[in-house]
N, C-alpha and C positions, 0 to 999 in steps of 0.2 A: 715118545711117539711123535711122529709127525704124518699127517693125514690130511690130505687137501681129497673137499668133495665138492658139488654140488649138491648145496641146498636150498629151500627155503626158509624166508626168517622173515616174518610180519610181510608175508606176498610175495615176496620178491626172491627172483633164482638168483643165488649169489656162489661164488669160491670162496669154501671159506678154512684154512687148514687150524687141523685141531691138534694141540700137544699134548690134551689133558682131556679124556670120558668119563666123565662120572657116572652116567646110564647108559644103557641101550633096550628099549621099548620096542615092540612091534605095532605100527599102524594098522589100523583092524583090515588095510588093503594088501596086509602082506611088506608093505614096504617099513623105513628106518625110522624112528627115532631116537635123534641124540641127545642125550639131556648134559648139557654144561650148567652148574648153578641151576639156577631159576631158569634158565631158558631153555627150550626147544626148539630142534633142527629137524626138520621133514627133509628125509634124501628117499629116492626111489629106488637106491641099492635095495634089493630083498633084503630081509631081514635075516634068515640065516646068512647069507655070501656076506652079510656086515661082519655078524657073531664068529664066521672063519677067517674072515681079517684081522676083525683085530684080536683074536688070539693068538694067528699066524706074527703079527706087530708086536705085542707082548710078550711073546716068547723069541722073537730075535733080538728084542731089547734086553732079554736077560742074558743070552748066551753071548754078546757084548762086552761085558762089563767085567 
């Protein structure tokens, strides 16, 4: 996977690209959370358009290989 978004991370809007999701959460505002490890990433992607990403990413990572 490779995934560059805009997040937050302790305040601050950053780019930040991801190879590896271990969660995805919904913010109680509808928007993402991404859990890497111990940490959390607040993006304002909706939370389902997340959930159709990255299954959309996942599944062209298989038919890849």
């Amino acid at each position: 996977m490779n995934l560059t978004l805009e997040v937050v991370v302790d305040n601050k809007l950053m780019l930040v690209t991801f190879y590896k999701i271990d969660a995805l959460a919904k913010h109680h505002n509808g928007s993402s959370i991404i859990i890497l490890g111990s940490r959390e990433y607040h993006s304002e992607v909706p939370y389902n358009e997340m959930w159709e990403k990255l299954k959309k990413l996942n599944y062209e990572s298989t038919i890849r290989k």
